[in-house]
N, CA, C and O atoms as a DFTB+ gen file, in Angstrom:
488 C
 N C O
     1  1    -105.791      70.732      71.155
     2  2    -105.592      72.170      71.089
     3  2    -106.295      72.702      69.834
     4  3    -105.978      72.157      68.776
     5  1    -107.220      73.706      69.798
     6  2    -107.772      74.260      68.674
     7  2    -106.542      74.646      68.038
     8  3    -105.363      74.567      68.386
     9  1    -107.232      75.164      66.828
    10  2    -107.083      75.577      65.212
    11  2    -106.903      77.211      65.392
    12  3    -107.893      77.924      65.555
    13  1    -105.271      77.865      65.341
    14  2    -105.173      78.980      65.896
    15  2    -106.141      79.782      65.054
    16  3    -106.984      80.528      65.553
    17  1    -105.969      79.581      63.658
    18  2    -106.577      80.009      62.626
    19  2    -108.055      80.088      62.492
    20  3    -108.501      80.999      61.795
    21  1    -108.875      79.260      63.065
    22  2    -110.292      78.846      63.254
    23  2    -110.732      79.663      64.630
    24  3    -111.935      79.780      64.862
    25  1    -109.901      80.145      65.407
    26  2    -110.295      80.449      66.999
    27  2    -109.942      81.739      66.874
    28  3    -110.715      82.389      67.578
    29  1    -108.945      82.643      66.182
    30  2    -109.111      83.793      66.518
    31  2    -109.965      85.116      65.941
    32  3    -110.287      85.380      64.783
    33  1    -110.154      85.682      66.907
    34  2    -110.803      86.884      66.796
    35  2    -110.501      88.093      66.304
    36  3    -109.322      88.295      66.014
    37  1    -111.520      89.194      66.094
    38  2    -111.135      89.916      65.187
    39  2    -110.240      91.142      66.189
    40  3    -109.652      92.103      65.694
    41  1    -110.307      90.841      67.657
    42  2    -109.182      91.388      68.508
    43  2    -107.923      90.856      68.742
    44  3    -106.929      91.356      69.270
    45  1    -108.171      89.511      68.153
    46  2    -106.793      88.740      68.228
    47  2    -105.597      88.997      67.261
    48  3    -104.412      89.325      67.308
    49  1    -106.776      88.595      66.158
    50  2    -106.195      89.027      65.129
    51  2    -105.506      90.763      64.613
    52  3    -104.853      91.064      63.615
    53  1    -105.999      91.637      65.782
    54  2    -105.103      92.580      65.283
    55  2    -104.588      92.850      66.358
    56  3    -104.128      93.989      66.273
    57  1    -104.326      92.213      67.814
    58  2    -103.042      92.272      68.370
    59  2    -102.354      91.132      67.900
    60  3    -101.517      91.034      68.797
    61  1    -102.116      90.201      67.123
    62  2    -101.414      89.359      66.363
    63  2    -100.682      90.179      65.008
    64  3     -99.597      89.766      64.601
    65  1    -101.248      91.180      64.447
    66  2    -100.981      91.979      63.619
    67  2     -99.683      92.994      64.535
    68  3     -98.464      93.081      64.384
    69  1    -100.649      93.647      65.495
    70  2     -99.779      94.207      66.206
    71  2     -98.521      93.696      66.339
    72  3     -97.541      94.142      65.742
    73  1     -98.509      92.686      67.173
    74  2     -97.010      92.220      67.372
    75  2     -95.932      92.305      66.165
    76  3     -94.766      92.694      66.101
    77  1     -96.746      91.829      65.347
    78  2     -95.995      91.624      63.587
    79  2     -95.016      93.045      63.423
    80  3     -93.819      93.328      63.479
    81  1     -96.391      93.774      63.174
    82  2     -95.583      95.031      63.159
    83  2     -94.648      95.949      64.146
    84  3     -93.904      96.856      63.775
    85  1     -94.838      95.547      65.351
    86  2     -94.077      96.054      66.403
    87  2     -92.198      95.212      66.314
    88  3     -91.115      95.649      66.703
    89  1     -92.503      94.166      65.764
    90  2     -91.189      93.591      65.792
    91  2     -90.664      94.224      64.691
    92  3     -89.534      94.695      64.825
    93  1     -91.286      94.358      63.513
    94  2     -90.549      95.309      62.887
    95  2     -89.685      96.690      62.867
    96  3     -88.820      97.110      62.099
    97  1     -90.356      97.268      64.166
    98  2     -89.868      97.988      64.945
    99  2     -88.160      98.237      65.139
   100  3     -87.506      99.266      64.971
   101  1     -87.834      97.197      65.458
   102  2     -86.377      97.015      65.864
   103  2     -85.242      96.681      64.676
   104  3     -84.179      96.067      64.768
   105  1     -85.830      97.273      63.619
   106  2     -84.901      96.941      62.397
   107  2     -84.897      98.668      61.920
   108  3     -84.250      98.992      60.924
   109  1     -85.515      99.502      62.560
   110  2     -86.017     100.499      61.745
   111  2     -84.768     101.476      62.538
   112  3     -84.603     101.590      63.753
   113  1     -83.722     102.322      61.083
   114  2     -82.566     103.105      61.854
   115  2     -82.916     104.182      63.001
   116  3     -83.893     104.911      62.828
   117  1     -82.306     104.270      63.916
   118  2     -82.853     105.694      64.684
   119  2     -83.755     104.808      66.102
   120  3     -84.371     105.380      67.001
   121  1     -83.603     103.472      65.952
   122  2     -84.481     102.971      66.609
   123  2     -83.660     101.990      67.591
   124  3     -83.925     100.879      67.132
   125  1     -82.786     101.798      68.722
   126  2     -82.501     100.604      69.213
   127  2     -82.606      99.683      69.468
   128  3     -83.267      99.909      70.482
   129  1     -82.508      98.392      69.438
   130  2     -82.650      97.105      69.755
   131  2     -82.847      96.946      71.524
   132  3     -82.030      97.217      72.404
   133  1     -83.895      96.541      71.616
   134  2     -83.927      96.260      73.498
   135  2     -84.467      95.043      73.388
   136  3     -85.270      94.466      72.654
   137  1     -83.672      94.765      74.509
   138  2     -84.235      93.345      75.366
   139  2     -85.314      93.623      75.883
   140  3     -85.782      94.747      76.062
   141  1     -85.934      92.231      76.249
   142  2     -87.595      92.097      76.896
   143  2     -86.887      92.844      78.662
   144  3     -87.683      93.607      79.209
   145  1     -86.123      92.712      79.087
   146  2     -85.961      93.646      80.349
   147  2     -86.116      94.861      80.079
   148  3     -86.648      95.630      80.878
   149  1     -85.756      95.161      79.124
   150  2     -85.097      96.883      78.963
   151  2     -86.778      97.500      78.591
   152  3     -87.173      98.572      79.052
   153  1     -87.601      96.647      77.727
   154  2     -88.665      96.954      76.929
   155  2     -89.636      97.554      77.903
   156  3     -90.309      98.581      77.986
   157  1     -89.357      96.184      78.786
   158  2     -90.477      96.260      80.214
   159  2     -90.082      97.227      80.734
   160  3     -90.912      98.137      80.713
   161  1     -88.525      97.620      81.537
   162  2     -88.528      98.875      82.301
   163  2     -88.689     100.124      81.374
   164  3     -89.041     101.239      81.762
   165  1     -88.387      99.781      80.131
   166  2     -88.773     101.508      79.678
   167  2     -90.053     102.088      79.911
   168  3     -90.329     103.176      80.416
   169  1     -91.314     100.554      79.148
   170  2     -92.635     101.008      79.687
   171  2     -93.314     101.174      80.761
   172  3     -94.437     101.678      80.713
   173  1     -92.753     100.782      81.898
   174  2     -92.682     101.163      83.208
   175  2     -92.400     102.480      83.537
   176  3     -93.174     103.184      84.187
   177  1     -91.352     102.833      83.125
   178  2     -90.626     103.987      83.380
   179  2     -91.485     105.384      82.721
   180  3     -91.702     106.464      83.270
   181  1     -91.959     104.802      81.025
   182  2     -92.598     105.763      80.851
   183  2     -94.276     106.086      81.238
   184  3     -94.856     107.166      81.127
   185  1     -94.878     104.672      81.763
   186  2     -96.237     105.005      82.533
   187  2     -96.364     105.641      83.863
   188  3     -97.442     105.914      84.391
   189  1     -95.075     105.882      84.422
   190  2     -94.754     106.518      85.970
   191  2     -94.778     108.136      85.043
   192  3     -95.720     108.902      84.841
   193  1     -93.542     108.208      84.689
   194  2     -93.427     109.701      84.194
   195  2     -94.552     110.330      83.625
   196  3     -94.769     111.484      83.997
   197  1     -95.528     109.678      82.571
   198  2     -96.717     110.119      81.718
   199  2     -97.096     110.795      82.672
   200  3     -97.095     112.025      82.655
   201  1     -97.642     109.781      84.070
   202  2     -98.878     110.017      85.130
   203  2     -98.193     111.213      85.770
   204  3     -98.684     111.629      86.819
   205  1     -97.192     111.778      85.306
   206  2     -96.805     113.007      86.334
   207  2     -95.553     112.837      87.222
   208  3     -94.839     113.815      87.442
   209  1     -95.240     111.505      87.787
   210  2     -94.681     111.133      88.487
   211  2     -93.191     111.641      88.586
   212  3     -92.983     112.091      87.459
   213  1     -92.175     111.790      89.245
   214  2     -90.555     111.652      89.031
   215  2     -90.119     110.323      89.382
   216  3     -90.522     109.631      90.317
   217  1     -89.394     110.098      88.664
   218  2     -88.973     108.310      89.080
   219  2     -86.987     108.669      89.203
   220  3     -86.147     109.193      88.471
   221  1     -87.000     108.121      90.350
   222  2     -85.372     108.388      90.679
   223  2     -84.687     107.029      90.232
   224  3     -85.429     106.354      89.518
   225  1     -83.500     106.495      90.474
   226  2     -82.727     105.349      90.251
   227  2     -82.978     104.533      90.861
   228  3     -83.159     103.487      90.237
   229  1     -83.137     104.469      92.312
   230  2     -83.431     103.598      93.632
   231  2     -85.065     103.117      93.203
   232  3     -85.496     101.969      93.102
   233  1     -85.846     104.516      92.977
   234  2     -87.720     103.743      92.661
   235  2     -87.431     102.574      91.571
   236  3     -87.838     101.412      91.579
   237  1     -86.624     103.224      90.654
   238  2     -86.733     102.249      89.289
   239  2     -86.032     100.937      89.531
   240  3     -86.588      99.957      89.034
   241  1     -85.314     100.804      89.962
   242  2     -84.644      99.625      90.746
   243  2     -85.773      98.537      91.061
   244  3     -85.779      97.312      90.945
   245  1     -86.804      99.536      91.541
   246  2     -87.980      98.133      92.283
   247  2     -89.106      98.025      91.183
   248  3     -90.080      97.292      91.358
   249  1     -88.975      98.613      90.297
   250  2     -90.043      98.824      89.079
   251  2     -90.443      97.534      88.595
   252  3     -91.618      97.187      88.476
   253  1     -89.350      96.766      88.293
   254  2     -89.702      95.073      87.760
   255  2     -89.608      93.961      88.721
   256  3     -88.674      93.227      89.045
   257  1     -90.431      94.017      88.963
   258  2     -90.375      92.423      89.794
   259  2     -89.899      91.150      89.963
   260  3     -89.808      90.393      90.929
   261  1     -89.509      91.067      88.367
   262  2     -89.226      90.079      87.717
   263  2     -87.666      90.149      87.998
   264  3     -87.276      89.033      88.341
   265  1     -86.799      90.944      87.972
   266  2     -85.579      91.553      87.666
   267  2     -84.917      91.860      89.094
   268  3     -85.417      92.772      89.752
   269  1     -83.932      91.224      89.561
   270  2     -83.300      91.968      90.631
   271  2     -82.831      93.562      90.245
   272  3     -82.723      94.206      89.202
   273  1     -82.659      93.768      91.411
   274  2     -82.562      95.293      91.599
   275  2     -81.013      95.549      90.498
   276  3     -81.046      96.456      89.667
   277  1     -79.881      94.746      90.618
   278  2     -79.135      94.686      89.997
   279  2     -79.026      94.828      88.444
   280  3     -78.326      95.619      87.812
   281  1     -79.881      93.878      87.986
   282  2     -80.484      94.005      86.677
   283  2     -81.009      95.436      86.531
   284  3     -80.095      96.258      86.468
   285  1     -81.707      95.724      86.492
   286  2     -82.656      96.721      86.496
   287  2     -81.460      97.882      86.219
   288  3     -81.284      98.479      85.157
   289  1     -80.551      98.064      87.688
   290  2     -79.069      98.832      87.298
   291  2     -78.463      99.249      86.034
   292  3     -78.007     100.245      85.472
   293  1     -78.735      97.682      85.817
   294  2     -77.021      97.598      84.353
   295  2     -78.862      97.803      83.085
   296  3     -78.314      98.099      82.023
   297  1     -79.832      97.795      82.883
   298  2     -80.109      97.778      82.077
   299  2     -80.906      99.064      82.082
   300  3     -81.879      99.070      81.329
   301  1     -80.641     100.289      82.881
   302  2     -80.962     101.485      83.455
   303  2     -79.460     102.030      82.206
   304  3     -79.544     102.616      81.127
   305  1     -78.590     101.673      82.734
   306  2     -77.346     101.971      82.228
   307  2     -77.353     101.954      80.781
   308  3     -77.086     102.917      80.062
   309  1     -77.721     100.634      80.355
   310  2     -77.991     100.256      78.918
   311  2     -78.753     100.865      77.891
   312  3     -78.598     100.871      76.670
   313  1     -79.958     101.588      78.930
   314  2     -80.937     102.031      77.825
   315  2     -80.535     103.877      78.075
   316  3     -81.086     104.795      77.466
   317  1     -79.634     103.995      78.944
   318  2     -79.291     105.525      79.166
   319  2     -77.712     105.516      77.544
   320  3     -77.483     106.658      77.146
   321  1     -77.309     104.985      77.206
   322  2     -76.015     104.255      76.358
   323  2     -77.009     104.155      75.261
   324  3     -76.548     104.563      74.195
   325  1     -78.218     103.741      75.202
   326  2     -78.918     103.896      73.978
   327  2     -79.952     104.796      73.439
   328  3     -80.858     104.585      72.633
   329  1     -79.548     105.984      74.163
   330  2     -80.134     107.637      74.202
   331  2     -81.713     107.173      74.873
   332  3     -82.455     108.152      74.785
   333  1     -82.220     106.327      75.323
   334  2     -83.476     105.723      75.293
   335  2     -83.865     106.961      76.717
   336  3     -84.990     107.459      76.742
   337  1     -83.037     107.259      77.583
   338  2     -83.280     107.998      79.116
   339  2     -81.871     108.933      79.354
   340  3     -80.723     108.747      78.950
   341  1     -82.361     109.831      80.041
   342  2     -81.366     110.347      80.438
   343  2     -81.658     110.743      82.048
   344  3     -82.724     111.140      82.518
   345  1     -80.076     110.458      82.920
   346  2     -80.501     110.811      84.462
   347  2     -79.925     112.665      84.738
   348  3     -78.825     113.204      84.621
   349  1     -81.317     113.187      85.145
   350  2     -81.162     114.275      85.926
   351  2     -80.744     114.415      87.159
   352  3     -81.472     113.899      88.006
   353  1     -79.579     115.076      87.615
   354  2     -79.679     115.310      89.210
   355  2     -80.458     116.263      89.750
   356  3     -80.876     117.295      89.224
   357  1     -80.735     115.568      91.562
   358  2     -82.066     116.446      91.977
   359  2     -81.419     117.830      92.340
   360  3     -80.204     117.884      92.529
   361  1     -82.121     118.830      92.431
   362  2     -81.630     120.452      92.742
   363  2     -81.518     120.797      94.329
   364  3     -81.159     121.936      94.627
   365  1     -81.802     119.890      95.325
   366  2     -81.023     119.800      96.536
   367  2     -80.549     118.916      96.792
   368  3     -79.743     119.040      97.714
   369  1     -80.703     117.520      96.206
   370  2     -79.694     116.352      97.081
   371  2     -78.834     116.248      95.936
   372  3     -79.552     116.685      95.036
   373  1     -77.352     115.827      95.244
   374  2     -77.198     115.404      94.139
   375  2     -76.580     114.304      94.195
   376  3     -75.760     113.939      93.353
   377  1     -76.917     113.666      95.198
   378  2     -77.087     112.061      95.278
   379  2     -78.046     111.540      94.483
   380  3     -77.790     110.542      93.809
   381  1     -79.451     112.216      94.439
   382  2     -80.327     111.125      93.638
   383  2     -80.138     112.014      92.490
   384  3     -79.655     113.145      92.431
   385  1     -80.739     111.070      91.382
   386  2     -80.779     111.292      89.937
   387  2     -82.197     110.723      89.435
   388  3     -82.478     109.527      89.363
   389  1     -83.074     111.842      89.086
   390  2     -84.481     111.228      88.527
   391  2     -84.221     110.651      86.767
   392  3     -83.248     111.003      86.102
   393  1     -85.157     109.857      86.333
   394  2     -85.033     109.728      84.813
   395  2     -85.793     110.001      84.257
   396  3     -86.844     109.438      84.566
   397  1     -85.873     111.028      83.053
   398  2     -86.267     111.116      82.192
   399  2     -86.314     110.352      80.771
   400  3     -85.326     109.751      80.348
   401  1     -87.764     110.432      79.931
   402  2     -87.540     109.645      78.773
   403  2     -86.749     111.057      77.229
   404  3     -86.781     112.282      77.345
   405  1     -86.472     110.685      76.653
   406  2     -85.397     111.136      75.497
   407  2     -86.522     111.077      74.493
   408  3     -87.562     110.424      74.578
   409  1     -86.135     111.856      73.556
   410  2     -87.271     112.149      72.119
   411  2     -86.964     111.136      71.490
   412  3     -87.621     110.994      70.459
   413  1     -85.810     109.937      71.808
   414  2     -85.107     109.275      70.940
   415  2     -86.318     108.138      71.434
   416  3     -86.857     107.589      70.473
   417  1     -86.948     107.598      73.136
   418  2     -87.806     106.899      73.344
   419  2     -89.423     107.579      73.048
   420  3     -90.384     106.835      73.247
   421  1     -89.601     108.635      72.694
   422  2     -90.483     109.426      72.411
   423  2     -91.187     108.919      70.630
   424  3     -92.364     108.791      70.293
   425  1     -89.932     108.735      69.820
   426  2     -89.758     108.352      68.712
   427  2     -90.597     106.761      69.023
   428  3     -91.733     106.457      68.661
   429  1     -89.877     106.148      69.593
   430  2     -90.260     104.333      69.708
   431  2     -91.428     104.055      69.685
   432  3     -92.176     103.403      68.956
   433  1     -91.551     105.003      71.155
   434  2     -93.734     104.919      71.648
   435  2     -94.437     105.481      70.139
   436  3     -95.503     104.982      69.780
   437  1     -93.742     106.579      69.269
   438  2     -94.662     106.818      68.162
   439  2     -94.658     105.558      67.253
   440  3     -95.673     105.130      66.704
   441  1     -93.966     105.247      67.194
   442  2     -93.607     104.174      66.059
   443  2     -94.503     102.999      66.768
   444  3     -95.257     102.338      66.054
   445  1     -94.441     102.801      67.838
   446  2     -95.718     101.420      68.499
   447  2     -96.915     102.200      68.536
   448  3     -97.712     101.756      67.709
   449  1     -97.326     103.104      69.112
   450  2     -98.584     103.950      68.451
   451  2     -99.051     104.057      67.315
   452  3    -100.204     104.465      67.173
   453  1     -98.173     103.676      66.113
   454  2     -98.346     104.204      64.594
   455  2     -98.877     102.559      65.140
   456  3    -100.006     102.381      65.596
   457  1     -98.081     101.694      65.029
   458  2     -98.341     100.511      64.533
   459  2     -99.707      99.337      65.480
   460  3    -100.254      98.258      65.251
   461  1     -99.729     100.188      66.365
   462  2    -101.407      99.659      66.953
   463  2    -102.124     100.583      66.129
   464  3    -103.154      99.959      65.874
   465  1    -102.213     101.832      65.488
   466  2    -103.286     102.042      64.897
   467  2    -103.346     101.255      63.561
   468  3    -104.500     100.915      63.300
   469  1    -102.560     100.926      62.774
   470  2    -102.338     100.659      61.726
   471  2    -103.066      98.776      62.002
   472  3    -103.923      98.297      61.259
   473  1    -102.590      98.198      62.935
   474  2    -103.200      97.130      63.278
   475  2    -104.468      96.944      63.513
   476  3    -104.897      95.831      63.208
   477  1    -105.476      97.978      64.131
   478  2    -106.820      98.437      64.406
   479  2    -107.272      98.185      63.230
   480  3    -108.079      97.271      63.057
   481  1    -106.766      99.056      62.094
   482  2    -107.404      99.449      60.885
   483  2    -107.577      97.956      59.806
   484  3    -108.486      97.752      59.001
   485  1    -106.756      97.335      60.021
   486  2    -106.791      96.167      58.908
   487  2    -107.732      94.900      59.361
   488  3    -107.860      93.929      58.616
């Protein structure tokens, strides 16, 4: 196995930076702690919404692949408990509930935005 140190690149090396600083992330107040489920469906959740999209409870359910639909549930729940989303009901059915992202996950993406640029730069 090569020499991590000898083999990486100067793209490696600053998504290796990246990561560094992104884990730092989760120590910072104002900021919640998520699991690699929760991480994945948030960024899921927020590349549907960016593109325009409405994402209801049932879509997001099938969002991770990885994750039974169940999961996905309780960690829908989890990151709504950690201001991360909040569910809207729809204005004719109020059975479904679309999700929105919170300024509180608005905050996070800046803080991983700050810290890929900051990784770029060094």
């Amino acid at each position: 196995m090569p020499n991590m140190t000898k083999t990486t690149t100067k793209h490696s090396k600053a998504y290796l930076r990246f990561l560094s600083l992104a884990a730092a992330i989760h120590d910072l107040p104002g900021i919640p702690h998520l699991d690699s489920t929760e991480e994945k469906l948030l960024n899921l959740l927020a590349l549907n919404i960016n593109s325009g999209q409405k994402v209801n409870v049932l879509e997001a359910m099938n969002l991770v692949p990885d994750a039974s639909p169940a999961t996905v549930h309780r960690r829908l729940k989890t990151l709504r408990k950690k201001n991360m989303i909040t569910l809207n009901v729809d204005a004719i059915d109020n059975r479904i509930k679309y999700i929105e992202i919170t300024d509180v996950a608005v905050e996070y993406f800046t803080k991983l935005g700050q810290c890929l640029s900051l990784a770029n730069k060094t």
